[in-house]
N, CA, C, O and CB atoms as a CASP TS submission, in Angstrom:
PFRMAT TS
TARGET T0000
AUTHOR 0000-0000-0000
METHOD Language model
MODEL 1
PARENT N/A
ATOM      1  N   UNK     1     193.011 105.109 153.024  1.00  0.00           N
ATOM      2  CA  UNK     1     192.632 104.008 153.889  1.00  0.00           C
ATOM      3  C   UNK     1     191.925 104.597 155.109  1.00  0.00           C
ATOM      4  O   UNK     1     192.487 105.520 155.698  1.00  0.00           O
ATOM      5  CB  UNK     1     193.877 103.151 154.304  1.00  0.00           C
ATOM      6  N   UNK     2     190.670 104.120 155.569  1.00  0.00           N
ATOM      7  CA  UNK     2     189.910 104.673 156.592  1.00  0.00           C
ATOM      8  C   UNK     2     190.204 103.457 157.618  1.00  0.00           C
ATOM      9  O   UNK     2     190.733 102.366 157.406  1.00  0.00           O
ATOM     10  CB  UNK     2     188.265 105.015 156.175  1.00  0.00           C
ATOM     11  N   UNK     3     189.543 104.164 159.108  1.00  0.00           N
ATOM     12  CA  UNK     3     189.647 103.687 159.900  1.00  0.00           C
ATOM     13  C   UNK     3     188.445 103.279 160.506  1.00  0.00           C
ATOM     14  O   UNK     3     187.559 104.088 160.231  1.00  0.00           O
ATOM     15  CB  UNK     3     190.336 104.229 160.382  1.00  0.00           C
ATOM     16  N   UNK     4     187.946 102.119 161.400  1.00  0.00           N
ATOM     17  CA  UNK     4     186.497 101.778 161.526  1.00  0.00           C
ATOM     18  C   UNK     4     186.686 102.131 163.403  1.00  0.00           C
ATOM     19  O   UNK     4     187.695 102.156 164.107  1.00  0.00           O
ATOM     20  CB  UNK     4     185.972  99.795 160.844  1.00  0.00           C
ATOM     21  N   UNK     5     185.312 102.348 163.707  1.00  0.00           N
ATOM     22  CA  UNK     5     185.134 102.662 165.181  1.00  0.00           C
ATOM     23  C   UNK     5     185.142 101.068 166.072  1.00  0.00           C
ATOM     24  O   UNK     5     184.498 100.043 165.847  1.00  0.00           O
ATOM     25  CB  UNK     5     183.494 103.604 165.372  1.00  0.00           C
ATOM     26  N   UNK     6     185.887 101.302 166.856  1.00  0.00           N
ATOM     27  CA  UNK     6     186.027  99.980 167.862  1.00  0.00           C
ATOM     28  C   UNK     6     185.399  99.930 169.341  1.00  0.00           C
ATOM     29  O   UNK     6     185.630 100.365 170.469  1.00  0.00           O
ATOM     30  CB  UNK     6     187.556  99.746 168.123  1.00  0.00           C
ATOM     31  N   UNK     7     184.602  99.254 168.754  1.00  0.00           N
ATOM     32  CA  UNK     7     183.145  98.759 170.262  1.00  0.00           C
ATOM     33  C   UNK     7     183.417  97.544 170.814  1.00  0.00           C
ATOM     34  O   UNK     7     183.422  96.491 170.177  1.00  0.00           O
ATOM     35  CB  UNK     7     181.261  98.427 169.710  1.00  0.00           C
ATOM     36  N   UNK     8     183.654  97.660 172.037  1.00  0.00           N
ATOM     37  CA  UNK     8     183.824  96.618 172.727  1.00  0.00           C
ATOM     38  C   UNK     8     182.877  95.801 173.087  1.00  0.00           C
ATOM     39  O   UNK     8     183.099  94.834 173.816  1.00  0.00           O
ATOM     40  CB  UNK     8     184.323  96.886 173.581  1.00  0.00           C
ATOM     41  N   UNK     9     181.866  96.056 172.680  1.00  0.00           N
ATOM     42  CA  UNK     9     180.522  95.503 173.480  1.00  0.00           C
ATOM     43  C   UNK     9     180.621  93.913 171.696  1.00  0.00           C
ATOM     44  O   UNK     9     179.953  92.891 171.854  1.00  0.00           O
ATOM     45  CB  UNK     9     178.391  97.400 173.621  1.00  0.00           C
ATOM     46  N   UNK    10     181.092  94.003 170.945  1.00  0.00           N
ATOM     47  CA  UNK    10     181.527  93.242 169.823  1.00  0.00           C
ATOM     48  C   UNK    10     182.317  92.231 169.865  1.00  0.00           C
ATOM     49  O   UNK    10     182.248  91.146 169.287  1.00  0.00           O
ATOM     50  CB  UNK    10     182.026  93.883 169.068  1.00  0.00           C
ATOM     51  N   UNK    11     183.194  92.716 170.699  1.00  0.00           N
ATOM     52  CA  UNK    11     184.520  91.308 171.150  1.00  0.00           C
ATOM     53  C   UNK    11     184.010  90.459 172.483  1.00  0.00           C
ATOM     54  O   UNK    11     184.696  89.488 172.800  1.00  0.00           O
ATOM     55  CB  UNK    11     186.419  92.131 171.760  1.00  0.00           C
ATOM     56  N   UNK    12     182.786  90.794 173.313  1.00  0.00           N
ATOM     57  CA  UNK    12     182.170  90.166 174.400  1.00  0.00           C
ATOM     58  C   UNK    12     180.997  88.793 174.076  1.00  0.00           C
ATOM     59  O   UNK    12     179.934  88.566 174.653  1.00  0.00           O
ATOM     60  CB  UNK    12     181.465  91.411 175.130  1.00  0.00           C
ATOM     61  N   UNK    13     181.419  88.302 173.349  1.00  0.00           N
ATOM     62  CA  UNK    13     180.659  87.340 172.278  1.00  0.00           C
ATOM     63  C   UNK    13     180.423  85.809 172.880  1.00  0.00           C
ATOM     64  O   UNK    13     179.954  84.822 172.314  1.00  0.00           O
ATOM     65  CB  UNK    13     181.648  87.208 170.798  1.00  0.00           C
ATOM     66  N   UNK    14     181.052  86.015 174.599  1.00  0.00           N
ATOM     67  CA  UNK    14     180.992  84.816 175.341  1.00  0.00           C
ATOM     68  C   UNK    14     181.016  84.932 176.478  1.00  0.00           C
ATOM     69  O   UNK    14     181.495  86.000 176.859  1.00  0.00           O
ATOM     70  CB  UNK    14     181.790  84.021 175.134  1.00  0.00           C
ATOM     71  N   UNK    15     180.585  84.049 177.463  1.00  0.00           N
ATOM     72  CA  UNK    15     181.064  84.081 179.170  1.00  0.00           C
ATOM     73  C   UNK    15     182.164  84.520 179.368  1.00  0.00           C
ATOM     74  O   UNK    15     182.315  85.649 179.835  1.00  0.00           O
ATOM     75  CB  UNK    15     181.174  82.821 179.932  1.00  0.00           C
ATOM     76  N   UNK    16     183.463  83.504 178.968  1.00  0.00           N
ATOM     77  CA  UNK    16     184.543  83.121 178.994  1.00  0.00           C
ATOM     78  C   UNK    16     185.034  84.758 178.215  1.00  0.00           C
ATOM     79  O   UNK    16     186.182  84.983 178.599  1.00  0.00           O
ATOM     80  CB  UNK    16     184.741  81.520 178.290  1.00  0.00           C
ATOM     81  N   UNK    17     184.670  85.602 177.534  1.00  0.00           N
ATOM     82  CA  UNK    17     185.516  86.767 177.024  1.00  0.00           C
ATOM     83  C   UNK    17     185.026  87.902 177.748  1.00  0.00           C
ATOM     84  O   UNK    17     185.722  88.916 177.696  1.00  0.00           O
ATOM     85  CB  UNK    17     185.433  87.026 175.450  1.00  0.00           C
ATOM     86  N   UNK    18     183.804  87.938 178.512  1.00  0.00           N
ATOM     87  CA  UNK    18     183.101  89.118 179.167  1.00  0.00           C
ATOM     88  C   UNK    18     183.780  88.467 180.806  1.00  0.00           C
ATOM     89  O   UNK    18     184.321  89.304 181.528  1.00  0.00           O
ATOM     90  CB  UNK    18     180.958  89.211 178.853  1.00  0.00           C
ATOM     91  N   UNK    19     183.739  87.589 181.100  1.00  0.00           N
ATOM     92  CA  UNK    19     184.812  87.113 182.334  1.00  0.00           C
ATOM     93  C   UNK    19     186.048  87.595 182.357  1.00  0.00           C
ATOM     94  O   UNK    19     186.551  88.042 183.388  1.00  0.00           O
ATOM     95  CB  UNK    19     185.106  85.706 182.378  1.00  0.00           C
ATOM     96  N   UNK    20     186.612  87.554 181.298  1.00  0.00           N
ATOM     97  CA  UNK    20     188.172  87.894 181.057  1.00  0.00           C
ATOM     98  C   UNK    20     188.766  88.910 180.993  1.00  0.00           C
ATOM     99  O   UNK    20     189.903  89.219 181.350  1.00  0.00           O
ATOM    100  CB  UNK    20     188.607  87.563 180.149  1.00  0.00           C
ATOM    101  N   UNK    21     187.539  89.747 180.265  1.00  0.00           N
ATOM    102  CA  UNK    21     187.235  91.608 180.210  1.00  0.00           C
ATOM    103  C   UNK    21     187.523  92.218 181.568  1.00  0.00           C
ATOM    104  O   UNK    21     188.328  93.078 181.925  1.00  0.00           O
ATOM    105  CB  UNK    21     185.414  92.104 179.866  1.00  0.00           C
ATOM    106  N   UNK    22     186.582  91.479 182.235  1.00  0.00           N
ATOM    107  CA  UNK    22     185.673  91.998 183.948  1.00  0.00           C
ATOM    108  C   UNK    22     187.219  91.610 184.452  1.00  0.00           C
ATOM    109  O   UNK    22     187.934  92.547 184.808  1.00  0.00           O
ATOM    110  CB  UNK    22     183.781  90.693 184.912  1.00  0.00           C
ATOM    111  N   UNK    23     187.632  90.555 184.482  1.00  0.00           N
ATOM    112  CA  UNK    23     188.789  90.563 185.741  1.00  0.00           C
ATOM    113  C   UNK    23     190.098  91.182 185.491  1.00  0.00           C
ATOM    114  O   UNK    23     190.976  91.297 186.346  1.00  0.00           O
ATOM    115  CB  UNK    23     189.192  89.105 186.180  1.00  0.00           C
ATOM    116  N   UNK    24     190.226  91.800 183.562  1.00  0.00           N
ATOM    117  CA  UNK    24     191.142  92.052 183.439  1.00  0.00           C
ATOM    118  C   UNK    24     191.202  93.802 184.227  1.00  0.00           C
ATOM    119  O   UNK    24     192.272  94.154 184.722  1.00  0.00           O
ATOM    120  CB  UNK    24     191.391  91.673 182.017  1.00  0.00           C
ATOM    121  N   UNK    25     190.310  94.509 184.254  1.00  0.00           N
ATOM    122  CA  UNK    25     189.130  95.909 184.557  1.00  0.00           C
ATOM    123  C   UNK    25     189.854  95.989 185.889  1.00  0.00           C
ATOM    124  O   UNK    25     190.770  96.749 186.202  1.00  0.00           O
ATOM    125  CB  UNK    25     186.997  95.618 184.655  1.00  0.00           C
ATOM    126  N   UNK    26     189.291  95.105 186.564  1.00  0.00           N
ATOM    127  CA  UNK    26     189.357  94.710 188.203  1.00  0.00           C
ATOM    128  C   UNK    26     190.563  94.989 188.864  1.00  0.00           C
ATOM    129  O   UNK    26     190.813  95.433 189.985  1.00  0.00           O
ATOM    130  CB  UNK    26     189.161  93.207 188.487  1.00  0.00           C
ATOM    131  N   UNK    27     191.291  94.610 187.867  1.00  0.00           N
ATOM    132  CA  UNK    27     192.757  94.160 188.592  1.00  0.00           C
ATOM    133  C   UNK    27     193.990  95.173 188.233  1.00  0.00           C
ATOM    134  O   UNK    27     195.044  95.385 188.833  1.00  0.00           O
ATOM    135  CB  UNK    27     193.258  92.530 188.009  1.00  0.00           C
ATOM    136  N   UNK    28     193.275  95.899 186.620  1.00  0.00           N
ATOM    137  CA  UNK    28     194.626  96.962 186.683  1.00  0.00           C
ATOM    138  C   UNK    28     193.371  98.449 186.352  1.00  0.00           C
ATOM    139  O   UNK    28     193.789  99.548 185.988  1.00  0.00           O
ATOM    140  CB  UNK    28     196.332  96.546 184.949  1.00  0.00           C
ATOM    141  N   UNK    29     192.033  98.189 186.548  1.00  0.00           N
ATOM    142  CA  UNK    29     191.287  99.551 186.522  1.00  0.00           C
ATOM    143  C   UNK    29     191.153 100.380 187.612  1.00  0.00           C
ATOM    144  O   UNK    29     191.722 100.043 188.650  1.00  0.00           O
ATOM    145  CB  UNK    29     190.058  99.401 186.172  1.00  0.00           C
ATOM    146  N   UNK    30     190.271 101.781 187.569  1.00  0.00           N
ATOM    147  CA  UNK    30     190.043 102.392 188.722  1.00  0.00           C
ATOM    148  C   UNK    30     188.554 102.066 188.627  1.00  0.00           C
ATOM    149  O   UNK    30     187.786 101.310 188.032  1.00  0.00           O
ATOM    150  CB  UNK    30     190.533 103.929 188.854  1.00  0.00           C
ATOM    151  N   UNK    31     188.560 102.984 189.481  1.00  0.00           N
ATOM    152  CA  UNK    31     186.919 103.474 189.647  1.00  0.00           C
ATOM    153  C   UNK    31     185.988 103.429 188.175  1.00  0.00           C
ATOM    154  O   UNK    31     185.049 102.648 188.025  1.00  0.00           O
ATOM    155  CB  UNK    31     186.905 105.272 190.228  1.00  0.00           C
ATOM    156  N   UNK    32     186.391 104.315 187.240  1.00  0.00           N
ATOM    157  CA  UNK    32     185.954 104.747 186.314  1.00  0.00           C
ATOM    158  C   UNK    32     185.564 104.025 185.262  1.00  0.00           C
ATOM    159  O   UNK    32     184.551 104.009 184.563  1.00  0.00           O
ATOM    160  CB  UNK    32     186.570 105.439 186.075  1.00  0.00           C
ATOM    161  N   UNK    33     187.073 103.130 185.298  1.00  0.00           N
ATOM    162  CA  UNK    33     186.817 102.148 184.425  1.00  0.00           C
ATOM    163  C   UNK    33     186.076 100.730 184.528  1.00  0.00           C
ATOM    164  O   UNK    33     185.608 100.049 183.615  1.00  0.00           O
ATOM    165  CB  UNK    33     187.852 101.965 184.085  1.00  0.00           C
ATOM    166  N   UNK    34     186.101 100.541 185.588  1.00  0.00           N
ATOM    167  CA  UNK    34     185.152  99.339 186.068  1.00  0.00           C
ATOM    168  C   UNK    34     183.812  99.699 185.838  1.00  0.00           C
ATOM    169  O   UNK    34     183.109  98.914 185.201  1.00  0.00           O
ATOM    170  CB  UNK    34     185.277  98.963 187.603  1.00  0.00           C
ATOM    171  N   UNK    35     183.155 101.180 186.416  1.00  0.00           N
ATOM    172  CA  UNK    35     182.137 101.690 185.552  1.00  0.00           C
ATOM    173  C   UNK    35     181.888 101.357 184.379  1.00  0.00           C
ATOM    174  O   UNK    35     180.792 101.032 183.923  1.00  0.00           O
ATOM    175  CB  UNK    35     182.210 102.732 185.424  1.00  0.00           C
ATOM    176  N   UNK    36     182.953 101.426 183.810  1.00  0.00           N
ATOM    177  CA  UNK    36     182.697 101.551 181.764  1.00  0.00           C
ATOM    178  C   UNK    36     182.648 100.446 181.375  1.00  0.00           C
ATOM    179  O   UNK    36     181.978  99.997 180.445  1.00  0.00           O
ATOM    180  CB  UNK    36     183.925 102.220 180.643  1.00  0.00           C
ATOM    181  N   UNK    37     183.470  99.843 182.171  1.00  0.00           N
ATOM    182  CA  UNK    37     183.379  97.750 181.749  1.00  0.00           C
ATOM    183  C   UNK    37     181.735  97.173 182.190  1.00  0.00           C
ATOM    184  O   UNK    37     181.046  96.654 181.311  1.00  0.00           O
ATOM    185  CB  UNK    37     184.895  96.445 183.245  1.00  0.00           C
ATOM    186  N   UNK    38     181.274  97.301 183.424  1.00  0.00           N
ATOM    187  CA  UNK    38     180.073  97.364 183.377  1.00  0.00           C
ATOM    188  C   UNK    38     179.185  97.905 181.979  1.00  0.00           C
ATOM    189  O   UNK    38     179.043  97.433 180.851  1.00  0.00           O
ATOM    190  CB  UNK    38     179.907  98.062 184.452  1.00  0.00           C
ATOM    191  N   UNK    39     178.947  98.480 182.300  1.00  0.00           N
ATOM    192  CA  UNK    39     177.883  99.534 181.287  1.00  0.00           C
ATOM    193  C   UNK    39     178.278  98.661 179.361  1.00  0.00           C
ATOM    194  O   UNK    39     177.560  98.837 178.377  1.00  0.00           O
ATOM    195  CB  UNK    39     178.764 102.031 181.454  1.00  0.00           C
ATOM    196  N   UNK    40     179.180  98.057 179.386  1.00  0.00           N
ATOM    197  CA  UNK    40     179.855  97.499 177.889  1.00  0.00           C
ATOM    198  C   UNK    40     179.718  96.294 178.353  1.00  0.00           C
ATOM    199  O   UNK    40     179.969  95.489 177.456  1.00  0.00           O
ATOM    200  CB  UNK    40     181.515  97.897 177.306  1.00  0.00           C
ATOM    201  N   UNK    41     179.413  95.741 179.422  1.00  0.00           N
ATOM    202  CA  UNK    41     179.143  93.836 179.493  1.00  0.00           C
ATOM    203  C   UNK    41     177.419  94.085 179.243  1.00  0.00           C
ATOM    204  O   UNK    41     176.724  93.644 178.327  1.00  0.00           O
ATOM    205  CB  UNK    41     179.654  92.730 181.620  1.00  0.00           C
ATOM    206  N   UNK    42     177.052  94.889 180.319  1.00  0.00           N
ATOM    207  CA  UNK    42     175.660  95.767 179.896  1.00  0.00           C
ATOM    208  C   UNK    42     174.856  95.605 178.369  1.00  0.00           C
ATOM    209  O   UNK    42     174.024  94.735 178.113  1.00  0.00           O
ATOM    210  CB  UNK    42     176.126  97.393 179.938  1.00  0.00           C
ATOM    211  N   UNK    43     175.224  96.431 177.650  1.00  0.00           N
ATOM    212  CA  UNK    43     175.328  96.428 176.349  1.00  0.00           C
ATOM    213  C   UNK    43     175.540  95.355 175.548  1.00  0.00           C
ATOM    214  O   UNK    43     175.257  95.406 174.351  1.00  0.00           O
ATOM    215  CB  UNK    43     176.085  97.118 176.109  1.00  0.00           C
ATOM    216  N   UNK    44     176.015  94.362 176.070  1.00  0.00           N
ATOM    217  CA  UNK    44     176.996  93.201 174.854  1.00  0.00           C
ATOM    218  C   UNK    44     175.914  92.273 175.556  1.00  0.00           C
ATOM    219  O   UNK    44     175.794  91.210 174.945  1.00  0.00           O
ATOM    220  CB  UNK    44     179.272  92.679 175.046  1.00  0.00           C
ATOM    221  N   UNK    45     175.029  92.391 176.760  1.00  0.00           N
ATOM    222  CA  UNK    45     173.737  91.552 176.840  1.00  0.00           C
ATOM    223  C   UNK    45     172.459  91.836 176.144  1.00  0.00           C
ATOM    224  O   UNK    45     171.495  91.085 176.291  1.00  0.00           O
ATOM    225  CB  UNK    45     173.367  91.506 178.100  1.00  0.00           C
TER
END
């Protein structure tokens, strides 16, 4: 049984889920990761 690569820029498929992403980032991320959430809302446009 293989395993498939998981891209987030795939599950951002709406306002309402790239909103939910961003504030979830915000509120328990650092620096780094708010970077990376950017750059993957980025991408998923």
């Amino acid at each position: 049984m293989g395993t498939s690569k998981f891209y987030m820029t795939d599950y951002l498929n709406s306002n309402e889920m790239t909103a939910e992403y961003l504030n979830t980032v915000l509120g328990y991320g650092n620096n780094a990761n708010i970077i990376n959430a950017i750059g993957h809302i980025a991408k998923a446009i």
